[in-house]
C-alpha positions in Angstrom: 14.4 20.5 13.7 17.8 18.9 14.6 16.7 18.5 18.0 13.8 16.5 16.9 15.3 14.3 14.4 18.0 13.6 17.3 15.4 12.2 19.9 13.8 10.1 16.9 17.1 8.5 16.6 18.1 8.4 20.1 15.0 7.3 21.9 12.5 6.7 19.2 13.7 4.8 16.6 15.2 1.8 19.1 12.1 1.4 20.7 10.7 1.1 17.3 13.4 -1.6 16.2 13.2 -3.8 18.7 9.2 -4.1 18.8 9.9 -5.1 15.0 12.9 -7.3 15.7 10.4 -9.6 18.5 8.0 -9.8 15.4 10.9 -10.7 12.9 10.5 -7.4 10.8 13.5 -4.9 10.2 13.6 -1.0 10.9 15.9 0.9 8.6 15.9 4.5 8.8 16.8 7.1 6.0 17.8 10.9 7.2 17.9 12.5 3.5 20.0 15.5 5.7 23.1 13.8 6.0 23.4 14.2 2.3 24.7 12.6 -0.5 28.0 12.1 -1.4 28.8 14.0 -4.4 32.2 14.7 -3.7 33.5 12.4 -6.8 31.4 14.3 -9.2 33.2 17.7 -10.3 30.3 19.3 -12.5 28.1 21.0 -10.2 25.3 19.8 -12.7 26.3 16.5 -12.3 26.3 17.1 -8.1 22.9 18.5 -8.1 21.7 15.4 -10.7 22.7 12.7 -8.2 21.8 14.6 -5.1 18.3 14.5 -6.7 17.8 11.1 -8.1 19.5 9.9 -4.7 16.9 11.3 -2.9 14.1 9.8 -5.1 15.5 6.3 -5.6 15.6 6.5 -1.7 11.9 7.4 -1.3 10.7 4.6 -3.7 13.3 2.3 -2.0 11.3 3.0 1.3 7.6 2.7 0.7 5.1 2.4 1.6 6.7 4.3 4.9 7.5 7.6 5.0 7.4 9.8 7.8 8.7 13.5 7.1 9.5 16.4 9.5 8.4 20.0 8.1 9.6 22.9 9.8 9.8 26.6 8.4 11.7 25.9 5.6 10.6 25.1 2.4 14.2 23.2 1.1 15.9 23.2 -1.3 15.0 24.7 -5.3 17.1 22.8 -7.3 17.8 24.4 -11.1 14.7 23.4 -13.4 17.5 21.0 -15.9 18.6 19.0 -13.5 14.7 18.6 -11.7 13.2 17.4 -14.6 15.9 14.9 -16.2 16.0 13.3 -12.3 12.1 13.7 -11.8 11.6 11.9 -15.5 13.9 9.1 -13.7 12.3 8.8 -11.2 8.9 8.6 -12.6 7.6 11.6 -11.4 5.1 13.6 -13.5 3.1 16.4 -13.1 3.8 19.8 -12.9 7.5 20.1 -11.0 8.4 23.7 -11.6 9.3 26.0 -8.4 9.1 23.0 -6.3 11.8 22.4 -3.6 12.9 19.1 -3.3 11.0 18.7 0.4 8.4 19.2 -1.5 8.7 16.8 -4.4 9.9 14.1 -2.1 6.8 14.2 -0.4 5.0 14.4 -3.6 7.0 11.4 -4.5 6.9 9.3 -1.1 2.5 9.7 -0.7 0.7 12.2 -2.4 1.9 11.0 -6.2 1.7 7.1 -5.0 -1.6 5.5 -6.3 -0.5 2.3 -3.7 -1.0 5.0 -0.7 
């Protein structure tokens, strides 16, 4: 999928930009696989906290849009602590448990958005 995401970027997403710039709106795009920066937190706890609520403060911060790119992967488990005290942040409800963060985000970005 790195290919992919790649040619988004490369060819894609300037296309996309300047259509929008000629009608006075603004593309930004988010890659959630470039990671967080944690390296300031030394509790892994902690790491795995703000790579979560990171994530989901990002797909709030960019609806109604969200495009995502499945492959064979399913992502990401994150320990059931840390899931729930960032998914209560974050407003998410529902049952969470087992769920990789791919799949929560898009839980979080459409399928758990009444405004989609």
């Amino acid at each position: 999928m790195h290919a992919e995401r790649d040619w988004l970027r490369a060819h894609v997403f300037p296309v996309l930009e300047e259509r929008l710039r000629d009608r006075f709106h603004h593309l930004e795009t988010v890659d959630l696989r470039w990671g967080v920066d944690s390296s300031s937190t030394e509790q892994e706890q902690a790491r795995e906290h703000l790579v979560l609520s990171v994530c989901f403060d990002e797909i709030r911060r960019s609806r109604p849009f969200l495009s995502g790119l499945l492959g064979d992967r399913y992502g990401w488990t994150p320990p059931p602590a840390q899931l729930s005290a960032a998914a209560e942040e974050a407003g998410l409800g529902g049952d969470i448990g087992g769920k990789s963060l791919t799949e929560l985000e898009i839980i979080h970005g459409v399928l758990g958005s009444s405004d989609q």
